[in-house]
C-alpha positions in Angstrom: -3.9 121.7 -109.6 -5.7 123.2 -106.7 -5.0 122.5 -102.7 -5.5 123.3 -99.6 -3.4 126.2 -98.0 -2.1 124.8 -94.8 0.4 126.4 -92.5 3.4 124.3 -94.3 2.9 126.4 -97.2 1.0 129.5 -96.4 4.4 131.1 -97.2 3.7 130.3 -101.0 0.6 132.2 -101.4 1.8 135.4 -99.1 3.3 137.3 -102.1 -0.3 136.4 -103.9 -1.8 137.7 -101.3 0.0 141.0 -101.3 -0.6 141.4 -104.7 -4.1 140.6 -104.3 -4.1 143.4 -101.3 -2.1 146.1 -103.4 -5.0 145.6 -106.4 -7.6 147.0 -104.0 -5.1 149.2 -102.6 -4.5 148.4 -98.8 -2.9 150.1 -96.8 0.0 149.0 -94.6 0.1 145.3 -95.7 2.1 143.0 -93.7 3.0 139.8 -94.3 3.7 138.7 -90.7 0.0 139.8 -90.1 -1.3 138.4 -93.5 0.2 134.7 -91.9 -1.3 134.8 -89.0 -4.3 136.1 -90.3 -4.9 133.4 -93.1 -3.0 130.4 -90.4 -6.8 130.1 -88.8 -8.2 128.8 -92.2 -8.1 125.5 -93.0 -9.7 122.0 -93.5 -10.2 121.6 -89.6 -11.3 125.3 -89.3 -15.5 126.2 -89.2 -14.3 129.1 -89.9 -13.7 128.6 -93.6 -10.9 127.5 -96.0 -8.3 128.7 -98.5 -7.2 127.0 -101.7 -4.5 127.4 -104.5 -3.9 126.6 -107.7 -0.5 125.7 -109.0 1.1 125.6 -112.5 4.1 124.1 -113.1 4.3 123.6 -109.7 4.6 127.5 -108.6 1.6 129.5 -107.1 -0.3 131.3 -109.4 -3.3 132.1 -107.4 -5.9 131.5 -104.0 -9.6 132.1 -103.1 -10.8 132.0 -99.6 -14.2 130.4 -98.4 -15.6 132.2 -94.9 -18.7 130.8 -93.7 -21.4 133.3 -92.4 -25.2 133.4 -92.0 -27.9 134.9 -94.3 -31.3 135.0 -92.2 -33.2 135.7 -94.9 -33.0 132.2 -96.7 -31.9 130.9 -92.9 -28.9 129.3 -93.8 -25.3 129.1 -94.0 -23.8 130.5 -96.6 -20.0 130.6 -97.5 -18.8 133.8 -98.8 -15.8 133.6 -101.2 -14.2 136.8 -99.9 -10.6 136.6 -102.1 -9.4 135.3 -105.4 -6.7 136.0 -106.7 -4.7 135.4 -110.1 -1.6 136.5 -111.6 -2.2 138.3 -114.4 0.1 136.4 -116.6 -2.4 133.1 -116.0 -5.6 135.2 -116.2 -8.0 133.6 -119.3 -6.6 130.4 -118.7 -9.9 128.7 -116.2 -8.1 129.2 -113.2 -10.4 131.3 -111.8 -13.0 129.5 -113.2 -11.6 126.4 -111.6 -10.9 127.7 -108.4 -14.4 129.5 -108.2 -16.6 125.9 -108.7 -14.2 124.3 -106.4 -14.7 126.8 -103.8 -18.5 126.6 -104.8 -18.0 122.5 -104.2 -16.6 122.9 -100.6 -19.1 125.7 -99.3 -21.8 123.1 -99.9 -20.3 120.5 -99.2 -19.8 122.0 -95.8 -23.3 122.4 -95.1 -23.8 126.0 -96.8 -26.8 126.7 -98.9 -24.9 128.8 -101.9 -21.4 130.5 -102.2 -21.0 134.6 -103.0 -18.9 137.2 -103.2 -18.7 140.8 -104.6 -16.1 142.4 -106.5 -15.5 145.8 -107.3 -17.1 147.8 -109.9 -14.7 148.9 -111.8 -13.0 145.2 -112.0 -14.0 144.4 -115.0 -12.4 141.7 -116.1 -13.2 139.6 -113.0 -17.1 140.7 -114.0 -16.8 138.8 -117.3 -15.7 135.7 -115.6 -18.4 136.1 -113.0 -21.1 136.7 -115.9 -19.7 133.7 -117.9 -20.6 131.4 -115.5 -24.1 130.1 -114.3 -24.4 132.8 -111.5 -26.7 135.9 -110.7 -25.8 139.5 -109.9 -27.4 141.2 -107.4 -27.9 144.2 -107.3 -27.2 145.1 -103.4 -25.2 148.0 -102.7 -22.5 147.2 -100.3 -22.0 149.3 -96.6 -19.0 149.6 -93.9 -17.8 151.2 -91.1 -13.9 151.7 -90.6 -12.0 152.5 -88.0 
């Protein structure tokens, strides 16, 4: 069953969160930060939403919607920029699921397609990705850090 992550239980997904954090090794991860962080996304926010999935009523794992621009098709455009599965529910559809819904939402919210990026070496996550009726770019990705 999927939902929306509200502030009421925010605390649910935290430890998913880590976990999600510690896979792409971050530094320094705080949950008090993580909260307050994540607390600005929601079904009133513009700035996006977060959704999990529950089995058997407990967490198992979240995806985040953040709503940007892409000038060169001129629209909105959500950007799913976390998801997030236990690995004892991975294979199961929950990503799956939780990708279309988050795919659902972002255009339902006025955006003109949903993306994200992964890393390269997850591979795992890649089969999902290329299971399903997407397209791979081929964009290399850039950032400064402070």
């Amino acid at each position: 069953m999927i939902e929306v992550v509200v502030r009421k239980n925010l605390h649910e997904i935290l430890p998913l969160i880590r976990a999600y954090q510690d896979f792409y090794n971050v530094e320094n991860i705080c949950d008090d930060k993580n909260f307050s962080f994540f607390s600005q996304f929601g079904p009133e926010s513009n700035l996006g939403c977060q959704f999990l999935y529950r089995s058997d009523k407990n967490a198992v794992a979240f995806a985040t919607v953040y709503f940007s621009f892409a000038s060169t098709i001129v629209s909105k455009v959500g950007v799913m920029n976390d998801l997030y599965t236990v690995p004892e529910q991975r294979g199961n559809g929950v990503g799956r699921k939780l990708i279309e819904h988050c795919r659902d939402y972002a255009l339902n919210n006025g955006a003109a397609r949903l993306q994200w990026a992964t890393s390269l070496d997850n591979v795992q996550a890649q089969k999902l990705y290329d299971s399903m009726d997407t397209k791979k770019t081929t964009w290399h990705f850039y950032s400064y850090t402070r």
